[in-house]
N, C-alpha and C positions, 0 to 999 in steps of 0.2 A: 618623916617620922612614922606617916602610917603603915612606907611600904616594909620600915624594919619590923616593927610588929605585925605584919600580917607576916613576914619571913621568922618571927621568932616562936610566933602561936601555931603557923602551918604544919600541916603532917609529913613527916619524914622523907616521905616518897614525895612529895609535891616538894623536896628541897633544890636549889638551885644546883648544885654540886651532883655532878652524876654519880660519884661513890657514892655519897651517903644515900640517892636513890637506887644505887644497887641493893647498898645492905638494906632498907627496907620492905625490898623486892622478898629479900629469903625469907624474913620474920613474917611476913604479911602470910595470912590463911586461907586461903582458898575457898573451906568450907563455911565461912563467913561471908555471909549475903554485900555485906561493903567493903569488907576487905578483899572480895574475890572482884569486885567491880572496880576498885584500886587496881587491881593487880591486871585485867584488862584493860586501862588507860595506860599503866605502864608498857603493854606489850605495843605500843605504836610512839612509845616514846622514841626522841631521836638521836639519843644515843644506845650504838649496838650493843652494850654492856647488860643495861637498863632492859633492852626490849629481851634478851637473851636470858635475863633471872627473871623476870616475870613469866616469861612462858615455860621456864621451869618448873615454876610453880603450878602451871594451869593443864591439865589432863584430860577437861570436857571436848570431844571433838563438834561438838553440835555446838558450843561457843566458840571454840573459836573457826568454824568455819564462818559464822554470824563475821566475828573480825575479819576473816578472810573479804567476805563480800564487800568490808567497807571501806579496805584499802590494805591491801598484802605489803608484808616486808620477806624480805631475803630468811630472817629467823623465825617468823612465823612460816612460812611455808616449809622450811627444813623441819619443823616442831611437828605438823598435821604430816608430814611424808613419814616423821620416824613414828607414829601415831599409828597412821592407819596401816604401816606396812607391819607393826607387832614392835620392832624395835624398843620402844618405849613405852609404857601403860602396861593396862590390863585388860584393855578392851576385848570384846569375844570377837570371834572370828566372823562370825554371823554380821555383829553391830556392825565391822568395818566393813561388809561385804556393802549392807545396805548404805550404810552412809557413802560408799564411792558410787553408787549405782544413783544419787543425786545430786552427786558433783558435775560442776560445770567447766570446773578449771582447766584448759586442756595441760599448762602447765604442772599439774599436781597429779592430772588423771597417768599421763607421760609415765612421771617417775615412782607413783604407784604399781602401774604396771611390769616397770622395770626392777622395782626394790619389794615388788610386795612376797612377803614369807610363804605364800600359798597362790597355787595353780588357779585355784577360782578366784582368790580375790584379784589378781592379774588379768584374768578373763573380762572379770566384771569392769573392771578400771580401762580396758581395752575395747569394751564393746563400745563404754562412751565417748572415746576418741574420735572424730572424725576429720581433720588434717590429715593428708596422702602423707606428708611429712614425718610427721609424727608417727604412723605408721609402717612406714619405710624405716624407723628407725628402731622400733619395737621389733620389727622382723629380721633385722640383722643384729641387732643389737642382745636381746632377751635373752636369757639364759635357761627358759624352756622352750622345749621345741615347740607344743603345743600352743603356746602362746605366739611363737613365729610361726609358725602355719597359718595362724588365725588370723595376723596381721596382715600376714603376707598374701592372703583370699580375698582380703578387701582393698587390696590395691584393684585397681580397676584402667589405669588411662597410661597410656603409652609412654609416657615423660618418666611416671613413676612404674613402671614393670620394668625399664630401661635403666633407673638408676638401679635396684634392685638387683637386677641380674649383675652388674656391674662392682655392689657395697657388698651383696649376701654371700661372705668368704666362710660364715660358719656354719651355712648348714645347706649342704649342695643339695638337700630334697628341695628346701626355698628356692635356690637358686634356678633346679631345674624345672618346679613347676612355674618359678615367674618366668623363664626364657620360651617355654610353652606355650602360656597364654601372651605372652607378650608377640610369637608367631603367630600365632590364631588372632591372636587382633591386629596383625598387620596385613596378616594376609585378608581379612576381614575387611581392613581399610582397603585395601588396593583390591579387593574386590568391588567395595563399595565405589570406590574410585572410579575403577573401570565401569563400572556399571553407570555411573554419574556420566564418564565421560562417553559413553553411546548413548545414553539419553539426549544428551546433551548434541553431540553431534546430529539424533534422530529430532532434534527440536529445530535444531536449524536448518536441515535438511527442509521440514515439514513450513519453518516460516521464509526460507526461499522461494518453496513448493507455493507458498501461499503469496508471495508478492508475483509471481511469474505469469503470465496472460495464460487464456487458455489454448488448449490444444486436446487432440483427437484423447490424448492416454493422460490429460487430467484427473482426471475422475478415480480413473483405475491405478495411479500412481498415491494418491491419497487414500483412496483404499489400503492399497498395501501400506505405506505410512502407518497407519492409524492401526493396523494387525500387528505391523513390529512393536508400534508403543503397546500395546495392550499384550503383547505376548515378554516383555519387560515386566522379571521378579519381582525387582526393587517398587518400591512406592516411591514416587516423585514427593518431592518438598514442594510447597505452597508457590513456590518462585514458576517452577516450574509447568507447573499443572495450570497458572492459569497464564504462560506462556504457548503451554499446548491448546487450550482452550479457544483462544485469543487467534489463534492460529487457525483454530477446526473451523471459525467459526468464518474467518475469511477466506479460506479454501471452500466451504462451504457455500459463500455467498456467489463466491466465483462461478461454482456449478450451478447455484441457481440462476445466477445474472444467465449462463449458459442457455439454459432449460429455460429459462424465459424467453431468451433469444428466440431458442429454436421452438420454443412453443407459438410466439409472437409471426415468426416465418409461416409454422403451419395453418394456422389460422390466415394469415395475411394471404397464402396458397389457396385455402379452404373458402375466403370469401374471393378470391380473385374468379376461381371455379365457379362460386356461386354465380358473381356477376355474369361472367358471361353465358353460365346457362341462363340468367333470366336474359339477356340480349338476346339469345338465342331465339329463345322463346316468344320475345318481345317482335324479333324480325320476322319468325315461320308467322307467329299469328298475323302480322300485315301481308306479309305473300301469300297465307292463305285469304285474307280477306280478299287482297288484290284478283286471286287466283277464281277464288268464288265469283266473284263479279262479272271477271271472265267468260264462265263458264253460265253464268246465272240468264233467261231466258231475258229479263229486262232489268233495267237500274233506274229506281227511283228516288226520289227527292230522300226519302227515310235512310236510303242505302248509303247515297252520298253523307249526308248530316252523322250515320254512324262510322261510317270510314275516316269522316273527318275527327272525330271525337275521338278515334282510336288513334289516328296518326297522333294529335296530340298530347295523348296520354304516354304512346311510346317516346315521344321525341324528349319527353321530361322526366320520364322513368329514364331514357338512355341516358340521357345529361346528367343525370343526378349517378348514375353508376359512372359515365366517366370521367367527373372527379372524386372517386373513390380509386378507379385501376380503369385503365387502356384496352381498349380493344385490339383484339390484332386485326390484320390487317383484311383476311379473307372475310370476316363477319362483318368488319368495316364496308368491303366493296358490298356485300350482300345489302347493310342498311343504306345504301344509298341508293342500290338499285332500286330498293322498296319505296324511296323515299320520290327517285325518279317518275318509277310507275303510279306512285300517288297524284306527284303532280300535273302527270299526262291527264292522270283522268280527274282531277279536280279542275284543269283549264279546260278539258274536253265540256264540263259540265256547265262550266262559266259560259262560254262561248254558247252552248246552246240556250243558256239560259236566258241569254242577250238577245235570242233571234224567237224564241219561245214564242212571244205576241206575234212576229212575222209570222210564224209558220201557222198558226190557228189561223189567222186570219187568211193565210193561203189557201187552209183546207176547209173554211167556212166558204172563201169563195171559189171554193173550185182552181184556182190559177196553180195548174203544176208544172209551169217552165218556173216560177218565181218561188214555187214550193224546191225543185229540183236546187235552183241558185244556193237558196237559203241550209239545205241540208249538206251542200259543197261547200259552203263558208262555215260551216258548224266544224267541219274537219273531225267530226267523229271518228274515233281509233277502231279500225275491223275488229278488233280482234275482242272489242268489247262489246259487254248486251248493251240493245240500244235501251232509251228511254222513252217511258209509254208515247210521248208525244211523238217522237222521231219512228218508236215502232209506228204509228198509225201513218203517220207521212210517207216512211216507206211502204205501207202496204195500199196506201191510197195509190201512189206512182207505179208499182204492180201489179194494181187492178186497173188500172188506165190502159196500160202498157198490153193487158191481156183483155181489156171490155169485148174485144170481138167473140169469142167466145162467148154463149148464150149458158150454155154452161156452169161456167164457171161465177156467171154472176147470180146464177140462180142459188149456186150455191154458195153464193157470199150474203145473199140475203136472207138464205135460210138461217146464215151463223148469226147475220144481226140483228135477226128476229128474236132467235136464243141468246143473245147479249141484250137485247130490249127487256125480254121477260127477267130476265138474272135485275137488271138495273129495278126495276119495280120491285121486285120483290128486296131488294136491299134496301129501298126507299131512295133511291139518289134519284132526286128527280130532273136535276139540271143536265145530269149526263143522257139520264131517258129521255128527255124533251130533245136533246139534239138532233140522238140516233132517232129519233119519232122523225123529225124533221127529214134526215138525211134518207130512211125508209120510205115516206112518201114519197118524197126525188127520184128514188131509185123504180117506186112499183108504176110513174107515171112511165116509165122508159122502158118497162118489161110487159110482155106480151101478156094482157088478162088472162088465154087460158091458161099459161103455165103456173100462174099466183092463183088461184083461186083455194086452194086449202091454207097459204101464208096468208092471203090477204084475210081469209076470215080470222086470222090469229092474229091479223096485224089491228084487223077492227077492235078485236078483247081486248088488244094490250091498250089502244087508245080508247077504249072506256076506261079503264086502269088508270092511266095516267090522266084521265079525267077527274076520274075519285080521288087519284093524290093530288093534281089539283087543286080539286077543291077543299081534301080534307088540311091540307097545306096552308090556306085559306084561313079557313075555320080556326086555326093552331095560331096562326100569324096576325091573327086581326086583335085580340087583344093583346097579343107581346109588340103589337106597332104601339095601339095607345100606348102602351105602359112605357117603351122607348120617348117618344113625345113630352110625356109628361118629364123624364128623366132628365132630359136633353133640355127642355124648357126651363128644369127647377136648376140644371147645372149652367146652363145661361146667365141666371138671375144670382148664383152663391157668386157673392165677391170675397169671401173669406181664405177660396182656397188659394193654395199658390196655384205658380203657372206649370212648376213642371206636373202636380197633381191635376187640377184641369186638365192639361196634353194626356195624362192617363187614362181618364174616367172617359174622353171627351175619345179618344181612340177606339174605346172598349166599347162604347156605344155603337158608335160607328160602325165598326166589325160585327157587332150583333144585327145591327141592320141591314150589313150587306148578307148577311147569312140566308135573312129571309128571302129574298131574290124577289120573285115578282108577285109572291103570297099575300094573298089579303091587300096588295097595292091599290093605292084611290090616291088623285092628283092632289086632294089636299092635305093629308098626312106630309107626303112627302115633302109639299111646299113647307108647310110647318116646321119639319125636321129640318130642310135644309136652312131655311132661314134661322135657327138656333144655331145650328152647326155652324152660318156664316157671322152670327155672332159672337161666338166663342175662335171662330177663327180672326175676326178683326180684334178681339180683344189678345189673342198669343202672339198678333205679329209681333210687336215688340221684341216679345221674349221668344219668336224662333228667328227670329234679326238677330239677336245676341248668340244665341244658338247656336246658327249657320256660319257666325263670324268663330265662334270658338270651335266651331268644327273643322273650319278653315285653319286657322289656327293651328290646332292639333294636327291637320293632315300637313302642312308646312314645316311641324316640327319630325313629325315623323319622315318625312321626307327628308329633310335635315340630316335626324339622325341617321338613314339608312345610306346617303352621300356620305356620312362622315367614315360611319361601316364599311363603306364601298372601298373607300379612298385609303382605308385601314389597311383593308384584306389585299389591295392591287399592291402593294409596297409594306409590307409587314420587314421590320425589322428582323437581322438576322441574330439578333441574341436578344432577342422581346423576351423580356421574362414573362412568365407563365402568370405569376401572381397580379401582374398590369393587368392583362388580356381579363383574367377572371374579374378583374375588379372594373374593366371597360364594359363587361358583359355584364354584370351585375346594373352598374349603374344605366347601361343601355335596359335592361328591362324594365327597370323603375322608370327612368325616365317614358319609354314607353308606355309602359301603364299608365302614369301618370295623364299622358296625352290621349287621353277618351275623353269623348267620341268623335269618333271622322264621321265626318257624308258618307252615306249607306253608298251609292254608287263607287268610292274610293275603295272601300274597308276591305274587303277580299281582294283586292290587287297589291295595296299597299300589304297587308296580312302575310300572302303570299312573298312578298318581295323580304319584309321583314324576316320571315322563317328562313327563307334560304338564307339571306346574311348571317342567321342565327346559329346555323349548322355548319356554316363556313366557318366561322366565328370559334366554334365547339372545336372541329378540325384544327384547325390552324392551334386553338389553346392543346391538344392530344400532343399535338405534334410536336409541338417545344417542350411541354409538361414530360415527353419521352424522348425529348434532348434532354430535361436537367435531368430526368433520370438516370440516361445513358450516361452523361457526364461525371455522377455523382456514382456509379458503377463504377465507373474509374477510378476516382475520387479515392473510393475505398479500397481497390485494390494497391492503389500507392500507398494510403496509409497501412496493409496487409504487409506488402512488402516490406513497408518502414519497420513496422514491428516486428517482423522475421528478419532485417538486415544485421550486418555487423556493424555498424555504423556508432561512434558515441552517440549515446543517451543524450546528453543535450542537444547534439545536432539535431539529430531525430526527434524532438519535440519541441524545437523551431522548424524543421519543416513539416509538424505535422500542424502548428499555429497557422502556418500558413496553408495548409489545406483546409483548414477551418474555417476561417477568411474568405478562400477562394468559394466554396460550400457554400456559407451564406451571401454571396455574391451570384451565387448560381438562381436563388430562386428558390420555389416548391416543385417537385413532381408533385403525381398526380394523389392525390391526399391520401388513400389507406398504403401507397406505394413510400410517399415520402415516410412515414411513422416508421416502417419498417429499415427503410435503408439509414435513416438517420440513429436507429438503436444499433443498426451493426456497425455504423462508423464511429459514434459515440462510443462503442466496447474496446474496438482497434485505440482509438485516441487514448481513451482510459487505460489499454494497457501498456501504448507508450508512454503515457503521463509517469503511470505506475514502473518501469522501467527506471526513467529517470529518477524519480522520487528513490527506487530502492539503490541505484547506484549511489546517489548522495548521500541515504545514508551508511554505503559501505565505504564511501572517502569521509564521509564525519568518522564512522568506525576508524576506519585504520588511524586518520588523523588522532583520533582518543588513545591508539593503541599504540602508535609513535608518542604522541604527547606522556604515555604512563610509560612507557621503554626509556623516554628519555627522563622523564621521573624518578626512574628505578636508575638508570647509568648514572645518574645527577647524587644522588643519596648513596650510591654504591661510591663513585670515585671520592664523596667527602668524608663518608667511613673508612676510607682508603687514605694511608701515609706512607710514601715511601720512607725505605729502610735504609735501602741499596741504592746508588747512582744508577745500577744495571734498569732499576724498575722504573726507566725510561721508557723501556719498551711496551711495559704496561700501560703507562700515559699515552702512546702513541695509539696503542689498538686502540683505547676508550677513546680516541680524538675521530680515529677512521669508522667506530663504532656511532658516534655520533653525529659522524658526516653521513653515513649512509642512512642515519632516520631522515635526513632532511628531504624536503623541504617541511618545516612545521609548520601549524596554519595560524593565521595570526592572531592575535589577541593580546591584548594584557598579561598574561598567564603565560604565553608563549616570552616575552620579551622579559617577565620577571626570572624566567629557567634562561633565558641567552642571558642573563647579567649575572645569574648565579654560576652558568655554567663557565664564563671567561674568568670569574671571579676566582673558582675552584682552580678551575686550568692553571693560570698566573701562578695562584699560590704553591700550586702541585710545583710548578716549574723552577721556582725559585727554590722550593724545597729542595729538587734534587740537586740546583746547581750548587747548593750550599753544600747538600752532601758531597758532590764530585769535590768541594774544594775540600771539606774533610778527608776526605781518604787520600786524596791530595797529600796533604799536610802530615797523614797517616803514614805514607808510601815514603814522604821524606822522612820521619822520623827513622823509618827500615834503614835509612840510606845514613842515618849519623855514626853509625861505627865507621865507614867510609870515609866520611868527611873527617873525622878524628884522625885518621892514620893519614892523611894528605894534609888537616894542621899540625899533626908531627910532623911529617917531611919535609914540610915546609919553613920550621925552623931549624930545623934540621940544616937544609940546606943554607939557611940566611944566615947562618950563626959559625956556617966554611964546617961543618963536621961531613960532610959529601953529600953529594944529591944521589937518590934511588927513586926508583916508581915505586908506585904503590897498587899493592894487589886486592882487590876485593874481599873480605871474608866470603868464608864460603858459604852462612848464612841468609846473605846479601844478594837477590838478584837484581837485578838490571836491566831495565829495559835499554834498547837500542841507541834512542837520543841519550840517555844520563851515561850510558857507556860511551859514547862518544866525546862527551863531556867530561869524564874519566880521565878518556887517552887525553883531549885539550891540557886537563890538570900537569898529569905528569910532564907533558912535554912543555909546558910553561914554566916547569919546577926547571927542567936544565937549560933554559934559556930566559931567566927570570927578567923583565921587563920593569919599567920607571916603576918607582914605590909611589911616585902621585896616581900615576894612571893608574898604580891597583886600587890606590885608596876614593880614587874619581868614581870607578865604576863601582867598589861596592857598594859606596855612598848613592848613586844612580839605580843600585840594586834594591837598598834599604828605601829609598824613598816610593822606586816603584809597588815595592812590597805594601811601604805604608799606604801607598793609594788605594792597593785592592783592600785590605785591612779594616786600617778604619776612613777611606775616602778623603783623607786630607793630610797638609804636612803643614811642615813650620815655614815661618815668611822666607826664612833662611835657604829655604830648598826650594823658593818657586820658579826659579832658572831649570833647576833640574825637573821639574815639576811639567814644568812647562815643556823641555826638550823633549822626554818622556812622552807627552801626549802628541805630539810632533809627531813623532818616531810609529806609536800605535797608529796614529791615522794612514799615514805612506804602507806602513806596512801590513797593513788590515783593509785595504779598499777592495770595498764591494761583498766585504764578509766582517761582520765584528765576532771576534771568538770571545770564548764564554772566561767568566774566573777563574776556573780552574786548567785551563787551556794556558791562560797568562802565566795564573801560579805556577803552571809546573814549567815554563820558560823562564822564570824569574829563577825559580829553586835550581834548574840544567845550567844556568848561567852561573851562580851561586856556585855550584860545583866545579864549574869550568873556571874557573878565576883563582889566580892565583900567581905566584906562591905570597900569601897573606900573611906578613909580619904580625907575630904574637902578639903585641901590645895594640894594633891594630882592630884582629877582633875580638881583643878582650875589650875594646870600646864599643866596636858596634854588634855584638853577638846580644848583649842586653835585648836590645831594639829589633832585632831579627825571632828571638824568642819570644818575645810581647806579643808582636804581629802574627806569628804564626799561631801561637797562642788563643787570639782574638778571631784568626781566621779558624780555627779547631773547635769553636765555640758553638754547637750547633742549638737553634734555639728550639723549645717544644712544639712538636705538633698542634 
């Protein structure tokens, strides 16, 4: 009830009935604030009647563009086109200018351009287009030129300069300016192109360049590289540029790795140089020391202690340079000769140091046969100065040798008169107390008158040595108490230890022997020495323990220079270098360790030690410049490997095992190994690098087969044959993608072989389907044929005569079906049993149905059967295709005869089905 009264009171236009909301559509006012607002709810009504007299009504373009925005119809848009183009209204020319100039519709802007009354408001409607489409269609389309020109300027992209040139039939200036720039932008492209693709060739050129080891014209080939990129117009794309970068930047590294090499050489050159100038240096300065000595008037105690301290400063400076780099071989003999000469004359000095007390005591008493023995067992070397003791010896035994001469002793007394005085005045008064002594010796045995001016010098110098004497005396008498008391208070400290006691307890001692016989009185010394034997019965103990550990140590050193010994006589002949240094090392520790020996051992054993230690250094040279000679090698196999032709992986299996072999070898000699191991490491690295870039040119190519076969894969499924012929196109794609093989494996590889066999198959069946098509085709040519041979054939069954039958002449024939022709005819005048015809074509029919639809009736599985019989014998070792059969079945069909009418008007039904069913091709 309430919906008829809201239907009886409603306004007209809101009626159910679209006429009556037409007619209220006319009546309705526009210029009525509600009735014009009716009349916009009409214009989206959804009958076209309704929407088409309300916009009749409605004349505002600024509403209804408002409706436009909110949901356009088909009559609303025709309404604002006949609007804004003038057709309809009274709009000014101006208003529709602006009002298209902020439209958005391309749909309205389109047909404004194309309908609109005026050249601007077409421009204007045209500028806000921006669809190539829409454009392209304004510029062939538009009925001013002006307006096509302006279209046709903002086409811009190949696709659409291209349809253009091809639609723009009305106005050949369009036509010819888009064929123009559509050449200027291809030649443009194929500039571009070309230009991509020499970059592009110079990028890989450059990241070849950059995986390749180095070589003499590295450098200089990346140079040029780097001139041709930078002399390229075009600007590289993002892709590119930091391909090139990427690039520079390992080419780059490669020359520095280079330059570091060869920098790391020079240096390695520049310290080897060094070394052996300080060797140099290190050997003249012992041969001049040795040479000095030589040459030097006498050798004393100071001379030897410095010689000594040099020999060992050289022997550790050598050592320490030759594990940095080797000596050759002449500077080599040189240090050993120095090292020889050394220790001629450090045993020369030992040995006399041994007879030292003999020989004073010789020349204190006079005995120069035992003085002569003792200077023959000393084996002093000619060629060196003697020492002061041995000078006095020998000049004692050539003044003996010449005492007859009166002469000569006068004048030997005169000099030791003048050595008497020199000794006083020096203060040495042990040495002048001697020569005093050995002076009055001599003047008791020389003739008074000749002494009388020395003897009175000999008298001065003995008041002299009197005053020293006594001033001797004077000096010594209170530094005796004060020893005494020293020596008494360090008796009675029990605090100290022992080896401090043996210090202080030595140091006294030494000062007391200093004084000599100064200030001496028999109970001092009793004193002293009874202290001194106090402190020595309280150290026994601890130089008991002492002498035991000094034994000890001299046992062990012994030890270890037997083991040295035993080393060096039988040295292994592939001793690595690195044992030897680390047997030398712990041999010194160990050594060191072992202090102190018994003072009478220590320089013999010292001596023994050294030599072993310099054999020891030797012997380490000597291997240390085997492995490096080895590893010389080493590197020039791995040189050669990286210059061979060899595959890349061989080649970085045998350079694994050069690696292997290398650290198997050992160290050369320390700043020698850093260096040779950075050039083998380079060589290794660049075979590494070899390998590594060949793999990634079989991953490449493998990616570059896998996207070939990707593209043949999507190329042959976009591909259907048409024609049977387009077997041959199946064949090249089969040969096409036998020659990508082999593919590499994967997932991805094996999903493209299941799609590819899948394609194949399908492709395959397709065309056999068609081969039986055209088949079936090729028969149908062949039915006028057969028509004129089932006339004859009743013909002759029916006694009206038998005749052949000639082919139409539209009819051709291949070979077998002509053959099958002649069979016809000549079966027609010797016509055969009417079962047997009707046997075989019944055997024809059945076979047909097999290729057809694959099966028959239970009625025909004799023949069914015989049939496939028949195909196996006669098809072994080859099965032919369907269409190979069909058209045997169909040649047979033709050859068969002569076929009574009522015959195959029974089975011609079943022979059309089939052929029918085989003609059937199904879609792509």
């Amino acid at each position: 009830m309430s919906g008829l009264l809201r239907r009886l009171f409603s306004p007209r236009w809101q009626h159910p009935d679209p006429g009556v909301r037409r007619q209220a559509a006319v009546r309705l006012d526009p210029a009525r604030p509600e009735q014009r607002q009716a009349l916009e709810r009409l214009a989206g009504d959804v009958d076209p009647g309704v929407r088409s007299a309300a916009l009749a009504r409605l004349d505002d373009p600024e509403r209804l563009l408002a409706l436009l925005d909110e949901g356009a119809s088909a009559e609303l848009h025709a309404h604002l086109v006949a609007l804004l183009t003038g057709r309809q209204g009274e709009l000014e020319l101006a208003a529709r200018i602006a009002l298209t100039e902020r439209l958005s519709a391309p749909a309205l802007l389109a047909e404004i351009a194309l309908q609109g009354d005026n050249q601007q408001l077409r421009l204007a409607a045209l500028a806000r287009l921006e669809d190539e489409d829409a454009l392209i269609r304004q510029a062939c389309d538009n009925g001013i030129a002006a307006v096509r020109h302006a279209a046709a300027a903002r086409v811009t992209s190949e696709a659409g300069l291209s349809r253009l040139v091809q639609s723009s039939r009305r106005d050949r200036q369009v036509m010819r300016q888009a064929r123009e720039r559509l050449n200027r932008l291809r030649a443009d492209t194929a500039s571009l192109a070309a230009a991509r693709e020499r970059r592009e060739a110079l990028l890989e050129t450059l990241e070849r360049h950059a995986q390749a080891a180095w070589e003499p014209l590295y450098a200089g080939r990346f140079r040029h590289l780097v001139r041709e990129w930078s002399a390229l117009e075009e600007l590289p794309d993002a892709s590119q540029e930091q391909r090139y970068q990427d690039a520079c930047l390992r080419c780059r590294k490669v020359i520095g790795d280079h330059e570091a090499r060869q920098l790391s050489r020079a240096a390695d050159h520049q310290r080897r140089e060094d070394a052996d100038q300080n060797r140099e240096a290190l050997v003249e300065a012992l041969e001049e020391s040795l040479d000095a000595l030589t040459r030097s008037e006498r050798l004393t105690e100071q001379d030897i202690a410095s010689l000594r301290a040099q020999k060992q400063l050289l022997a550790n400076r050598w050592q320490t340079l030759s594990d940095q780099h080797l000596a050759d071989e002449g500077l080599r003999s040189r240090y050993d000769t120095a090292l020889a000469g050394y220790e001629r004359i450090a045993q020369a000095w030992v040995r006399l140091e041994e007879r030292a007390a003999a020989i004073g005591q010789a020349l204190t008493d006079g005995d120069d046969e035992r003085l002569a023995a003792l200077i023959d067992a000393s084996g002093w070397p000619d060629d060196l100065a003697p020492a002061p003791l041995l000078q006095r010896a020998r000049q004692r035994l050539a003044t003996e040798a010449t005492d007859d001469d009166l002469e000569s002793r006068l004048v030997r007394f005169a000099d030791d008169l003048a050595q008497l005085e020199r000794l006083l005045e020096s203060g040495a008064f042990k040495g002048a107390s001697r020569l005093h002594q050995r002076l009055r010796q001599q003047a008791d045995h020389l003739p008074e008158a000749r002494l009388r001016p020395q003897l009175a010098t000999l008298k001065r110098l003995t008041a002299r040595l009197a005053e020293l004497r006594d001033w001797r005396g004077f000096v010594a008498g209170p530094k005796r108490d004060q020893l005494c008391q020293a020596i008494d208070a360090l008796a009675e400290d029990a605090s100290l230890a022992d080896a401090e006691l043996d210090r202080r307890h030595r140091q006294l001692v030494k000062e007391w022997k200093s004084l000599g016989d100064a200030a001496a009185n028999r109970q001092q010394a009793a004193s002293f020495r009874a202290a001194s034997d106090r402190i020595h019965e309280r150290l026994a103990p601890w130089r008991k323990r002492l002498d035991a550990e000094r034994a000890r140590n001299l046992a062990t050193r012994e030890a270890l220079c037997e083991q040295l010994e035993s080393l060096l006589a039988q040295p292994a002949s592939e001793a690595d270098p690195d044992a030897l240094r680390e047997i030398r090392d712990k041999a010194r520790e160990q050594w060191r360790l072992s202090s102190p020996v018994p003072r009478d051992h220590a320089e013999a054993i010292g001596r023994r030690f050294a030599r072993i230690r310099h054999e020891l250094q030797a012997l380490i040279d000597r291997r240390a410049e085997a492995v490096a000679e080895a590893k010389r090698q080493l590197i020039e196999q791995a040189r050669a490997l990286l210059e061979g032709d060899q595959p890349a992986n061989r080649r970085a299996e045998q350079a694994k095992a050069l690696q292997r072999r290398w650290r198997e070898l050992g160290r050369a000699p320390r700043g020698e190994e850093q260096t040779l191991w950075r050039e083998f490491r380079g060589l290794c690295d660049g075979i590494f690098a070899s390998r590594e870039a060949e793999r990634d040119d079989r991953a490449r190519h493998a990616r570059e087969r896998l996207e070939a076969m990707q593209a043949l894969i999507d190329r042959l499924d976009a591909w259907h044959p048409a024609d049977s012929r387009d077997a041959r196109t199946l064949e090249r794609a089969i040969q096409e993608a036998a020659a990508l093989e082999p593919l590499p494996s994967g997932r991805r590889t094996e999903g493209m072989r299941r799609r590819w066999s899948g394609i194949i198959r399908a492709r395959r069946e397709r065309l056999a389907r068609l081969a039986v098509v055209e088949e079936v085709n090729r028969w149908r040519d062949v039915q006028p044929l057969l028509a004129r041979h089932l006339e004859a054939d009743a013909a002759g069954l029916a006694g009206s005569g038998c005749h052949d039958v000639e082919p139409p002449a539209e009819v051709t024939l291949p070979e077998d079906m002509h053959l099958a022709h002649a069979r016809r005819n000549a079966a027609r005048r010797h016509p055969g049993d009417p079962a047997e015809i009707e046997e075989r074509l019944a055997r024809l029919r059945v076979h047909l149905s097999l290729l057809a639809v694959g099966r028959v009736s239970h009625r025909d599985d004799p023949l069914r059967l015989a049939i496939q019989v028949e195909r196996l014998n006669e098809n072994l070792g080859r099965e032919p295709s369907r269409a190979e059969e069909l058209h045997g079945v169909l040649r047979e069909l033709l050859a068969t005869g002569p076929i009574p009418p009522a015959l195959w008007d029974r089975e011609v039904g079943e022979f059309d089905h089939m052929l029918e069913n085989l003609a059937r091709l199904p879609p792509p």
